[in-house]
N, C-alpha and C positions, 0 to 999 in steps of 0.2 A: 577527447573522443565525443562524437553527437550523438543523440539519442538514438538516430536512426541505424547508429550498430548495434542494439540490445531494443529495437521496434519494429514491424511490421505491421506499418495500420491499412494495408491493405490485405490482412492475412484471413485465410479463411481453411485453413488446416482442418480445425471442428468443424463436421457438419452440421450436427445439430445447433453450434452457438451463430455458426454462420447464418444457417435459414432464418432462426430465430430473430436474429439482427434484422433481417428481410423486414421481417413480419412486421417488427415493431417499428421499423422505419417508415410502414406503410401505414402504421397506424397514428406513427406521431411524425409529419412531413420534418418540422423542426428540429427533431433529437437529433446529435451526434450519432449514435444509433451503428458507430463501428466500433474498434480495438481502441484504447482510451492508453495515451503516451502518458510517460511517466511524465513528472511536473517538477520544477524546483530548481536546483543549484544543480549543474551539472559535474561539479566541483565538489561535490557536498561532504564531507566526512559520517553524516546522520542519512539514512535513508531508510523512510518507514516503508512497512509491505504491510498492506492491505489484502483482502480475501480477492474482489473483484467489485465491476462497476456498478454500481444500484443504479436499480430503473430508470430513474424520474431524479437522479444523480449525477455521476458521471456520464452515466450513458447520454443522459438529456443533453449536457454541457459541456461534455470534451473531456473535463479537468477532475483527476482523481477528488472523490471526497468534498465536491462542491454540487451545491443547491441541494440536500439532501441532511436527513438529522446527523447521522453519521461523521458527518464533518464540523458537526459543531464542536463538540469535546476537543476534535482534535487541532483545528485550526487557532482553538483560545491557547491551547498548548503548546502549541507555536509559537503565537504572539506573546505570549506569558513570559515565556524562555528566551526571546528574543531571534526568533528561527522565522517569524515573517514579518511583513510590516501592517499589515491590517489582521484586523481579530475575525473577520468573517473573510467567508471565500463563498462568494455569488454567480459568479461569471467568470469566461473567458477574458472580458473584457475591463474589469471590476479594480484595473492598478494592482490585484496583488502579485508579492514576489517573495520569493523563499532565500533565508540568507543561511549556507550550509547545512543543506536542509533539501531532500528530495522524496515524491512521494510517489508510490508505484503499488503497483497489485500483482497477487500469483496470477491470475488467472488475466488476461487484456479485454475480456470480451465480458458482455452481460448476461449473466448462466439465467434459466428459468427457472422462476422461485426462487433466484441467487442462489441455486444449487449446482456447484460445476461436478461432475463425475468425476471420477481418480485416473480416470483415462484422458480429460480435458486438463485437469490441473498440470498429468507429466506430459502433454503435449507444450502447455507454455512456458514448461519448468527453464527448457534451455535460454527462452530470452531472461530469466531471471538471473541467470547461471551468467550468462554475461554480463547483465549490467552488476552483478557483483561483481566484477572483477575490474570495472573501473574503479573502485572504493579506491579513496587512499591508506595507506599504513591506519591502523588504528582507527578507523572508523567503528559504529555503529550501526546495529540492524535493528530495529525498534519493528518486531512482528506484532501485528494486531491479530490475535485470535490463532486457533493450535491448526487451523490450513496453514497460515501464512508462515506461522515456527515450521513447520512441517516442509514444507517449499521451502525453505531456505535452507535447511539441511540436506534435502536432497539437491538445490540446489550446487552446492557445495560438494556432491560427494560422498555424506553423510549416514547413518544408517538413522530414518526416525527415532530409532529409539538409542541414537546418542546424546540428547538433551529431552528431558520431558517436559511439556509445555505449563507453564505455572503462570499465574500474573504474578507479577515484579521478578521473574528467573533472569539471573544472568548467566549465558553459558562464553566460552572464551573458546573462537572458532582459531581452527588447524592455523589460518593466517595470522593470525595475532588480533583479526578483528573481533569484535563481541556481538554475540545477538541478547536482545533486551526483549522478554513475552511479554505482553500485554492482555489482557480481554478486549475484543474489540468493543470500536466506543459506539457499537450500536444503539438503536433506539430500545431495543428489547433490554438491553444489558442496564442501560442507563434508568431508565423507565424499574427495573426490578431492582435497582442498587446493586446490581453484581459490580456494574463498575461507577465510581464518582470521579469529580473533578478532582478532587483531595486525593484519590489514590490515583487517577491520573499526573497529577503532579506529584507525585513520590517518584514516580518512575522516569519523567521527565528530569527530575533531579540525580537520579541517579546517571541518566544518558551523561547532562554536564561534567557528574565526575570523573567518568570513564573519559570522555573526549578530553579532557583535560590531562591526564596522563601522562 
């Protein structure tokens, strides 16, 4: 299945995210500055959810979680584990590639103040709702922060308040897959020690055991 049954990068459903896009495309010629496609193994059994695209991030580069702090944590994470092949993600262009391993956002678009409304998030809920349903048997959902747990249980069907969002929670979804909460590995988070690389790799460690199953 291609991405483009669980993408619409010509989607413009939200007004406000859509104008918004306008704005910033005019303000920065270069940015990406549309709906930002999921990234990785299409194949993947691990597929992390992200909140949405950062400014001078995704939005700038196309590719979830590149050029931007945010992607640092989590791309060494990857590499660490063996899920990509280079420890940074710079560019479209930059060689990297994800090996069982895909990276997506609730939201496709770049919210203002990366604030999406609870009316933008259940507008994009349903492309998420699909590309879960590519997973294979037993995969993993590695949510970065309590939107993205949050969208993947509605995602799913779910009522929010059937798994509550923790770092390191594992909850074991209706299908047999698992979703795995994280704090996201923002700048703010990392910057106050809410979250480390040490406890980002616990959780990475635990993905392993689960997928090994």
């Amino acid at each position: 299945m291609t991405i483009n049954t669980y993408f619409n990068p010509t989607c413009r459903d939200c007004p406000r995210l859509a104008t918004f896009l306008d704005d910033v495309k005019q303000k920065h010629p270069d940015y990406h500055a549309l709906p930002v496609a999921p990234f990785g193994d299409t194949n993947a059994r691990l597929l992390v959810v992200g909140l949405a695209p950062g400014m001078h991030g995704a939005n700038a580069t196309g590719r979830p979680f590149t050029g931007d702090y945010a992607g640092l944590l989590l791309y060494q994470a990857l590499y660490d584990f063996g899920y990509s092949n280079q420890l940074q993600s710079t560019a479209l262009n930059d060689g990297l590639s994800l090996n069982n391993c895909r990276i997506t956002n609730a939201v496709k678009c770049l919210p203002p103040q990366n604030k999406p409304t609870g009316d933008e998030i259940k507008q994009c809920n349903p492309y998420l709702a699909k590309e879960l349903k590519t997973l294979p048997p037993k995969s993993v959902i590695l949510a970065l922060g309590n939107i993205a747990h949050q969208a993947v249980l509605r995602a799913y069907g779910l009522k929010i308040t059937a798994a509550k969002f923790g770092h390191h929670q594992v909850f074991e979804l209706p299908d047999g897959n698992y979703l795995v909460s994280s704090y996201h590995c923002s700048r703010y988070n990392v910057q106050t020690k809410r979250l480390s690389m040490a406890m980002f790799a616990e959780v990475f460690a635990t993905i392993d055991q689960l997928l090994a199953k």
